[in-house]
C-alpha positions as CSV (number, residue, x, y, z in Angstrom):
1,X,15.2,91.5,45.7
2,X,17.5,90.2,43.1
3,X,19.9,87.2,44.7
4,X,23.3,86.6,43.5
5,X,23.6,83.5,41.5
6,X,26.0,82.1,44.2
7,X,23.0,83.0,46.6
8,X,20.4,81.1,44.1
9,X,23.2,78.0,43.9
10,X,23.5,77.9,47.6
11,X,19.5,77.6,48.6
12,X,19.0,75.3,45.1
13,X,21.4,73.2,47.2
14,X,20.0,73.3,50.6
15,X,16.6,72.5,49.1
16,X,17.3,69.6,46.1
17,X,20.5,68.1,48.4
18,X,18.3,66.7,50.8
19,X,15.6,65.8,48.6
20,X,18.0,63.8,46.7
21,X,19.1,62.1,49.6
22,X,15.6,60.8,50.9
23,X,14.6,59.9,47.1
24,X,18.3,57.7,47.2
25,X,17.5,56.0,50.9
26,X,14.0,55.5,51.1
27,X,12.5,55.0,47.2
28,X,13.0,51.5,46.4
29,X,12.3,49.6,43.3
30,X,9.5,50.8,41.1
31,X,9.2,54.1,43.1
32,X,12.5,54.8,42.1
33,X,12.2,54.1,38.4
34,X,9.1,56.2,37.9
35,X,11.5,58.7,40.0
36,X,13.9,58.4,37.0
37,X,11.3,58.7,34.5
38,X,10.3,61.9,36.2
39,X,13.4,63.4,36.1
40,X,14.4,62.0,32.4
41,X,11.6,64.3,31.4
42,X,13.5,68.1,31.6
43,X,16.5,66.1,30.6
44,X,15.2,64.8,27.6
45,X,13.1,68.2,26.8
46,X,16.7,70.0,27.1
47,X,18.3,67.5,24.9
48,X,15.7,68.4,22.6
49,X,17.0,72.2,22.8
50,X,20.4,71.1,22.5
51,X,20.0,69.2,19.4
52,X,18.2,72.4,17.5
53,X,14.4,71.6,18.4
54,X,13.0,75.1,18.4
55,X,9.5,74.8,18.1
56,X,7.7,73.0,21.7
57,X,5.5,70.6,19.4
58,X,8.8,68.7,17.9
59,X,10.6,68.9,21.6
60,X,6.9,67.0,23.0
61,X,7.4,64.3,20.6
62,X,11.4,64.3,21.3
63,X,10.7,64.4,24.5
64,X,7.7,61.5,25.2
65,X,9.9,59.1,22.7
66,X,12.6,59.0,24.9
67,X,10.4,59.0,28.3
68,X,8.6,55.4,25.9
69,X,12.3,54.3,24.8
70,X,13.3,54.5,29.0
71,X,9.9,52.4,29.9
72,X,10.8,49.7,27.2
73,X,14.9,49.8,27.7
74,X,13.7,47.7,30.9
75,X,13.4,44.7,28.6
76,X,16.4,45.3,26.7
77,X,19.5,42.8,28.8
78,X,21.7,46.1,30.4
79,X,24.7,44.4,28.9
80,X,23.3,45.2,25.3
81,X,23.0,48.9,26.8
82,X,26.1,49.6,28.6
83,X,28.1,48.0,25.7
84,X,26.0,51.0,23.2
85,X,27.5,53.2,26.2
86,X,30.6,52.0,26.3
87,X,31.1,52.4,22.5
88,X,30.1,56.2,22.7
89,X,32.1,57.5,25.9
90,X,35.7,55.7,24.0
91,X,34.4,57.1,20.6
92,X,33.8,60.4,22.9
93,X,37.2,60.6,23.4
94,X,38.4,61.2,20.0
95,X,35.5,63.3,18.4
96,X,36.5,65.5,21.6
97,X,40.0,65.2,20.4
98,X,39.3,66.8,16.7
99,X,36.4,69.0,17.3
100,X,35.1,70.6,15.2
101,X,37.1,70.0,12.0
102,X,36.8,66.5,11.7
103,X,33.8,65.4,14.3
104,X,31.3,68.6,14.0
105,X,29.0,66.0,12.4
106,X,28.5,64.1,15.5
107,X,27.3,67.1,17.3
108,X,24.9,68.3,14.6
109,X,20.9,68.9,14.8
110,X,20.6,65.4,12.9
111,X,22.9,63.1,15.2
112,X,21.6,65.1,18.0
113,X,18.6,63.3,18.2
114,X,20.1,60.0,18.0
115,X,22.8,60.7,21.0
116,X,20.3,62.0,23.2
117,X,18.9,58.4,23.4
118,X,22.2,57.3,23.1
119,X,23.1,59.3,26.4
120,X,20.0,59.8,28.4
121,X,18.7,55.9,27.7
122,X,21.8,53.8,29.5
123,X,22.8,56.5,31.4
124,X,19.3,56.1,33.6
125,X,19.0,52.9,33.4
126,X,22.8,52.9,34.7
127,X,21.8,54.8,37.9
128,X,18.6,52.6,38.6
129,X,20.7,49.5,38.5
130,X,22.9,50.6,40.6
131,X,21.2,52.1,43.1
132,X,19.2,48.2,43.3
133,X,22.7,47.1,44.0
134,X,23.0,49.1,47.2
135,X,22.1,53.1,48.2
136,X,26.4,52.7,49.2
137,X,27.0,52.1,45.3
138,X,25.1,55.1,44.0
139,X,26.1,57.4,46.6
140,X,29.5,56.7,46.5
141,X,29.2,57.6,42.2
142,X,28.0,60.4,43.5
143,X,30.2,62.0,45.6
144,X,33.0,60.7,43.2
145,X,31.6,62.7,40.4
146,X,30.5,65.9,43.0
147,X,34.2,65.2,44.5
148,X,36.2,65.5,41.2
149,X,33.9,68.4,39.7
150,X,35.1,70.5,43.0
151,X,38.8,69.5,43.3
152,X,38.7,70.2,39.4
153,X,37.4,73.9,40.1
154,X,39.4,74.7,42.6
155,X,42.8,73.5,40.9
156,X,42.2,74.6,38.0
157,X,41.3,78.3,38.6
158,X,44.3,78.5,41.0
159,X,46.7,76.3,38.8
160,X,45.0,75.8,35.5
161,X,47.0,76.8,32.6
162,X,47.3,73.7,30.2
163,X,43.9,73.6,28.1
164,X,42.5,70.6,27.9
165,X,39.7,70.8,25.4
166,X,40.3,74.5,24.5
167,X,37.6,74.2,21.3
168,X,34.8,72.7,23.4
169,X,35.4,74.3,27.0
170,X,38.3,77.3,27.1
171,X,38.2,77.1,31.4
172,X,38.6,73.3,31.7
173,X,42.5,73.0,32.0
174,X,44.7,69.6,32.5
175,X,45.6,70.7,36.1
176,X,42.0,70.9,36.8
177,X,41.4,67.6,35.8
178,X,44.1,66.7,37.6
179,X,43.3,68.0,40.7
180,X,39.6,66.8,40.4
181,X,41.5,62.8,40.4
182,X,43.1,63.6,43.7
183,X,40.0,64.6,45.2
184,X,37.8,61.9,43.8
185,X,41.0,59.2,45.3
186,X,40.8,60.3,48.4
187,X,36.9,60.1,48.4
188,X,37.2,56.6,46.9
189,X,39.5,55.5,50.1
190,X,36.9,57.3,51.9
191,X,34.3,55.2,50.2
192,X,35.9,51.9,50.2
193,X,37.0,52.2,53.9
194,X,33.8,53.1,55.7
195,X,30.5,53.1,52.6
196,X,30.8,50.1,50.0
197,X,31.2,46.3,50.7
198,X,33.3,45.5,47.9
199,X,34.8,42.0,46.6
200,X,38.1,43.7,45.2
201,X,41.5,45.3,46.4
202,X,41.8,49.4,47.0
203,X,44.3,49.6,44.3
204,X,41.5,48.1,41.8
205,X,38.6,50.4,43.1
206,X,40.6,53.4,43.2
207,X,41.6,52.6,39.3
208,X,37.6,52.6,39.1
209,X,37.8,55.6,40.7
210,X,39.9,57.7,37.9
211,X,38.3,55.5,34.8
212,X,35.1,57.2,36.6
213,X,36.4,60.3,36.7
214,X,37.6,60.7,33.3
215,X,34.5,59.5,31.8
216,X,33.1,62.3,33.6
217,X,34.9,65.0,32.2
218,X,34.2,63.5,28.8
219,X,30.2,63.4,29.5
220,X,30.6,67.7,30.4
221,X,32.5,68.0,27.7
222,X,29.7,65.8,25.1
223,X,27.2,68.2,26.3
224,X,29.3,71.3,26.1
225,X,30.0,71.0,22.8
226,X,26.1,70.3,21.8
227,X,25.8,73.6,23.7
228,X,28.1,75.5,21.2
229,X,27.1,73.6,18.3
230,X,23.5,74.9,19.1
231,X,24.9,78.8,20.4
232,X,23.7,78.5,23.9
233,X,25.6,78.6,27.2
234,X,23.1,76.6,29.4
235,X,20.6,73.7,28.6
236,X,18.3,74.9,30.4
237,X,16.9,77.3,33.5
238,X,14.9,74.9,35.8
239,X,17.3,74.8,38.6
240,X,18.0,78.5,39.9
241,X,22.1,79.1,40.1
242,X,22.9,76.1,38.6
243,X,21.0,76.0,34.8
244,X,19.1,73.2,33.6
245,X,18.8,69.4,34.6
246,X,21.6,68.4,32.2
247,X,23.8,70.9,33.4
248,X,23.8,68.9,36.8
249,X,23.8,65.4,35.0
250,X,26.0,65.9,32.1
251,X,29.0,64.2,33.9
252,X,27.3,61.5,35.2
253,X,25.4,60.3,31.8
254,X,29.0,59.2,31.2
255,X,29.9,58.2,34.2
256,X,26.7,55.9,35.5
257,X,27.1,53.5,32.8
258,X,31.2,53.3,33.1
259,X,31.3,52.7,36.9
260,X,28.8,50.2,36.4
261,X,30.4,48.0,33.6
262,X,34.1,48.2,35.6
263,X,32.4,47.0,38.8
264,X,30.6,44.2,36.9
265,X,33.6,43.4,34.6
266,X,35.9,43.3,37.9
267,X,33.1,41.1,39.4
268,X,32.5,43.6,42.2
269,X,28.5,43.7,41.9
């Protein structure tokens, strides 16, 4: 029997949901690193894809670097990395903006294999950090990412009519994105009221709260237009219903590393 791919994204969900939420309450330090190092390995072996590796030897090597350059980031001060980051996602914003006539460069094979480390590197790091600050910290990234990506979806393909990147991603519209800041608010009162123990105002953490979100949208769109440069629609198959492991992570290689330098710039970790 052939299931539906809503059928495969429902029981991919069922089964990795919970999964994810033992590994986030009951892994602590080192267990959850070498968690992360786990899980950087499809990532990294789909980046490899996405930057026009073809052959499995070259994707190996591509693929073992970045699980060596994760191992020794550890001794690199996380400032140094979130500011590399930080540079990227705001540069992000305009290669976005004039794609492809101006920025196709950024997403070709060569450059490809510099962003992956770029991305994958601080965005990993980003999530162990913050999930030594408190399981309430990461979880509430979480369902601020999981939060916008749904009110996005539902908005937009009831609203959406205003593209918003129509050369990387035709279906994402400005109404989605929209809609995807209104849902991720009211989970951020959600989270401030009754999850995190925060040093700082509402009004501030619900500005962290869209700075997240937007950032977010800007990591999909990163990776969807390494997709198209490289003429595929997925970056992978490993989770049934729902592609590969960046398709799942895509928005949070960009937003990991942002919600962690506004809560340490604002003082609130």
């Amino acid at each position: 029997m052939i299931l539906s791919p809503f059928a495969q994204r429902t029981i991919s969900a069922l089964v990795l949901g919970p999964l994810l939420l033992w590994s986030i309450f009951y892994l602590q330090g080192d267990e959850f690193f070498v968690l992360l190092m786990l899980l950087l390995v499809p990532a990294a072996w789909e980046w490899g894809r996405l930057s026009g590796q073809t052959l499995i030897l070259p994707r190996i090597v591509y693929t073992t670097i970045l699980i060596v350059l994760f191992y020794f980031g550890s001794f690199i001060p996380l400032g140094v990395l979130l500011s590399i980051a930080l540079i990227w996602w705001v540069s992000a914003l305009f290669w976005l903006r004039y794609f492809p006539e101006r920025t196709k460069w950024v997403f070709s094979r060569n450059m490809g294999h510099v962003a992956g480390i770029i991305v994958l590197i601080p965005a990993w790091h980003a999530l162990g950090e913050i999930h030594q600050y408190g399981v309430e910290f990461l979880l509430s990234l979480l369902l601020l990412v999981w939060s916008a990506d749904t009110g996005a979806y539902l908005v937009g393909r009831k609203f959406g009519n205003r593209k918003l990147a129509p050369n990387v991603s035709p279906k994402k519209s400005v109404e989605g994105l929209l809609g995807g800041v209104g849902f991720a608010l009211i989970t951020a009162i959600i989270a401030y009221s009754y999850l995190v123990k925060i040093d700082m105002g509402l009004p501030l953490f619900l500005l962290i709260a869209v700075g997240v979100v937007i950032f977010s949208v800007v990591g999909d769109l990163v990776e969807s237009a390494y997709k198209r440069n490289a003429g595929i629609k997925d970056s992978g198959s490993l989770i049934p219903g729902h592609g590969g492991m960046l398709d799942r992570v895509d928005s949070l290689t960009a937003a990991a590393p942002i919600f962690l330098f506004l809560l340490t710039v604002v003082g609130g970790l």
